[in-house]
C-alpha positions, 0 to 999 in steps of 0.5 A: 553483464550483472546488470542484464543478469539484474534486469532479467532477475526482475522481469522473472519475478515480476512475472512470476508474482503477476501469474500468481495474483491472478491463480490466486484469484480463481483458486479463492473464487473457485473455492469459496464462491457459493454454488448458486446462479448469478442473481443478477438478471433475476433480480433485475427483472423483479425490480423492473416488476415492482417499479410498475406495481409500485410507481402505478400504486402509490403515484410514484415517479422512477426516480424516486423508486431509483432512489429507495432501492438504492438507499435500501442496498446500501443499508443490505450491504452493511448489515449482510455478512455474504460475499459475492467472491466476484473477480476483483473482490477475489483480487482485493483478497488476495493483494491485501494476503501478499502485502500483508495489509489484511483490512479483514473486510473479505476473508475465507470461511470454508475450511480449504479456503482457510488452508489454501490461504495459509499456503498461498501467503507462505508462498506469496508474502516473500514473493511480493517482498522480493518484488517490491525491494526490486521496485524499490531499488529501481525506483531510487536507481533512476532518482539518482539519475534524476538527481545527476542529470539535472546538476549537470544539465542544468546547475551544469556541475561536473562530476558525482552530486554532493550528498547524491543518496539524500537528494535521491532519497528525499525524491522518494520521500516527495514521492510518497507524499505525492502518492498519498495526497492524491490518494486522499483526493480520490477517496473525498470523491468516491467515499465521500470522506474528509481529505484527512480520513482518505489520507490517514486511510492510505498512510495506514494502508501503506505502512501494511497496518490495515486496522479496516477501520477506513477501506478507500473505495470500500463500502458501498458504492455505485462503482465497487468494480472500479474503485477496487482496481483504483485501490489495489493500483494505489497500493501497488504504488504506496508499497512500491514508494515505501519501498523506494523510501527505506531503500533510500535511507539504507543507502544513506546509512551506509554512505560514506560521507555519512559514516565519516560523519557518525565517525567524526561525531563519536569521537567528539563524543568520547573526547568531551567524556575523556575531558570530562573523567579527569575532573570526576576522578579528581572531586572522588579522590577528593570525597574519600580523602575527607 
């Protein structure tokens, strides 16, 4: 019955912080998108308009007028300031918010943006944290299992594992290791980054510092729709790994096998002190005698 009650709790609250990434999503959009028409079909005519001019002008070929629109965009992106406040900008916002991690790459300018931001993350950071212990807590609940099944199936030992939370914990450490070599991976392809600087980017990511020196899937690309959701999934699992991972090493601290250890440890400690006293007392006596 507490584990149905558990698992009810979870899908709640699951739901609960889905429905409000996505409200967090239009109220920001609403608020601090500017009030203009969309540019894009625009500006896709005026293109069209000076690829004829200049390709007939100057005897260039549409690939190389392809490839200095881009070039310029890119170097447009860097130096301009606006944001578009589109859906999945607005999503990166506010998953960077809840986590904490803030790259500082988007943020809101107007004075309501500002003040719904204060009251959105006052709400929505304990949200996500309660989330992400619930993750965490079934993560390491089926690593355990994991860990079980296979000792009995196929070491066939009877009985509870041996040192079952530092097995299950280190799965989860392998986890996020996993996490953060694949992440790594896909930043060479989409960023063209070295595979250190995506994995230092995602492990910065993870631990929530968010210095925003490195933005996997930021700056500009062919696809920012899609590299955006391929980042907000990698940090969803990041900090759902780190989660799992501390959860983990909380059940190692509080197992018993390891405050017998610790205990059997501090005595061994105060018996050399013990041993040791008698001698200094003695070599004191001896100094103040004299």
């Amino acid at each position: 019955m507490a584990q149905g009650e558990t698992n009810r709790a979870f899908l709640y609250l699951s739901l609960v912080w889905f429905i409000y990434l996505i409200v967090g999503v239009f109220i920001f959009r609403a608020v601090e998108r500017p009030d203009r028409p969309n540019p894009e079909k625009s500006k896709t005519q005026q293109l069209e308009y000076m690829k004829g001019n200049i390709t007939a002008k100057y005897n260039m070929s549409e690939t190389e007028f392809d490839i200095i629109v881009k070039q310029v965009e890119a170097a447009l992106s860097v130096s301009s300031d606006g944001l578009e406040w589109s859906y999945h900008e607005s999503l990166s916002f506010v998953v960077q918010l809840v986590t904490t991690i803030g790259y500082g790459n988007i943020t809101p300018v107007t004075t309501s943006g500002r003040a719904l931001c204060m009251i959105f993350a006052l709400f929505g950071i304990p949200i996500n944290i309660l989330f992400l212990q619930m993750v965490g807590e079934r993560m390491l609940r089926c690593e355990r299992l994991l860990v079980t099944k296979f000792e009995s199936s196929c070491l066939e030992r009877e009985g509870e594992p041996r040192h079952l939370n530092e097995k299950s914990s280190f799965l989860g450490l392998v986890l996020l290791v996993i996490i953060l070599l694949v992440g790594a991976a896909t930043t060479v392809k989409v960023n063209d980054w070295t595979f250190f600087e995506g994995f230092y980017a995602f492990f910065i990511t993870f631990t929530t510092v968010g210095f925003g020196d490195l933005i996997p899937g930021g700056g500009s690309t062919k696809h920012p729709v899609s590299n955006t959701v391929i980042r907000i999934i990698f940090i969803i699992l990041g900090l759902a790994a780190m989660s799992n991972v501390i959860n983990g090493l909380v059940s190692v601290r509080n197992c018993k096998e390891c405050k017998v250890f610790f205990k059997n440890l501090k005595a061994r400690f105060g018996r050399k002190q013990g041993d040791e006293n008698p001698e200094t007392k003695e070599k004191m006596g001896m100094e103040i005698n004299e």
